[in-house]
N, C-alpha and C positions, 0 to 999 in steps of 0.2 A: 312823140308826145302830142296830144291833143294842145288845140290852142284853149285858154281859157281869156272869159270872157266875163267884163265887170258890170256886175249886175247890178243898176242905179235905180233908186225909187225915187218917182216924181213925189213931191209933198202932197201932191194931191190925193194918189194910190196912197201914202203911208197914212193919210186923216181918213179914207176909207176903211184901211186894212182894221184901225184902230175903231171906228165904228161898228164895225162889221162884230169884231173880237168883243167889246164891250158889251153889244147887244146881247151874242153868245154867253156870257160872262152871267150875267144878270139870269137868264134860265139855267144856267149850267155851268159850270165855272171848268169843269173835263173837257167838255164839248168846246172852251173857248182855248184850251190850251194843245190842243189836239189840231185845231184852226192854223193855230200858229207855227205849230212845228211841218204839220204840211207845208205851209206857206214856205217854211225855210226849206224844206226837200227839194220845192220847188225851183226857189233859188240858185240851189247849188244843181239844180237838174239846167238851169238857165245859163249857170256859166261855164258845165260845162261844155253844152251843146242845144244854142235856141234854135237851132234850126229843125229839132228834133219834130216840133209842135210846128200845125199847119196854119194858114193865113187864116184870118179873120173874116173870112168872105160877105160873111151876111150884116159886115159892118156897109149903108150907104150911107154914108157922108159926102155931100160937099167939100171939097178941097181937099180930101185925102186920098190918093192914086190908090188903085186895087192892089191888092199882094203889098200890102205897107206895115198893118199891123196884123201880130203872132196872136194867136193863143193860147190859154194853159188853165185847165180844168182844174179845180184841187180842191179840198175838204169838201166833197161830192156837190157842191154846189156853189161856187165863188169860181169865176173867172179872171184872169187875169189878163191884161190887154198888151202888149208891149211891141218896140220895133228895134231893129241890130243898126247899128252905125258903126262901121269898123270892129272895133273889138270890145265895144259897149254894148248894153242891152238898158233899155229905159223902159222899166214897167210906169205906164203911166195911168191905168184905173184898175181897180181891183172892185168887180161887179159883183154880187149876188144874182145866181139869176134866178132867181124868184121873183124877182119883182122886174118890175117897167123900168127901162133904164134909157130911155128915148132925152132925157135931158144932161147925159154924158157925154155927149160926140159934139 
């Protein structure tokens, strides 16, 4: 049996996730609820194996060691950023990448 692993959202990914889904919401209210349900595929694609998805490479940040944070593509254009600590998984931004996102790191 696979290990499974508890997938935490930072407050801050969950005030994104909820921006994100709202904005969605307001042109299309399918397209916001389609957002969401990926997001939780995702989820359960997280706990049951985050190592599936590859490092975050083209993250440079100051003070955050290389091969630290994951990433996870999902409703064709939202990213999801996160890192494995034992048997947790902390998604902690949940990006659009359409846009400049140079003031998240």
């Amino acid at each position: 049996m696979a290990q499974e692993y508890k997938v935490r959202l930072a407050r801050r990914a969950d005030e994104m996730l909820l921006t994100h889904t709202e904005f969605l919401a307001r042109v299309n209210v399918g397209a916001a609820r389609k957002l969401l349900a990926d997001f939780k595929k995702v989820t359960e694609l997280l706990g049951d194996n985050p190592h599936t998805f590859s490092f975050a490479d083209e993250l440079d940040v100051p003070n955050i060691p290389f091969e630290t944070y994951r990433k996870c593509v999902f409703g064709k254009r939202y990213k999801a950023l996160y890192l494995i600590e034992d048997s947790d998984v902390y998604i902690d931004v949940i990006i659009d990448c359409r846009q400049e996102n140079k003031n998240l790191y």
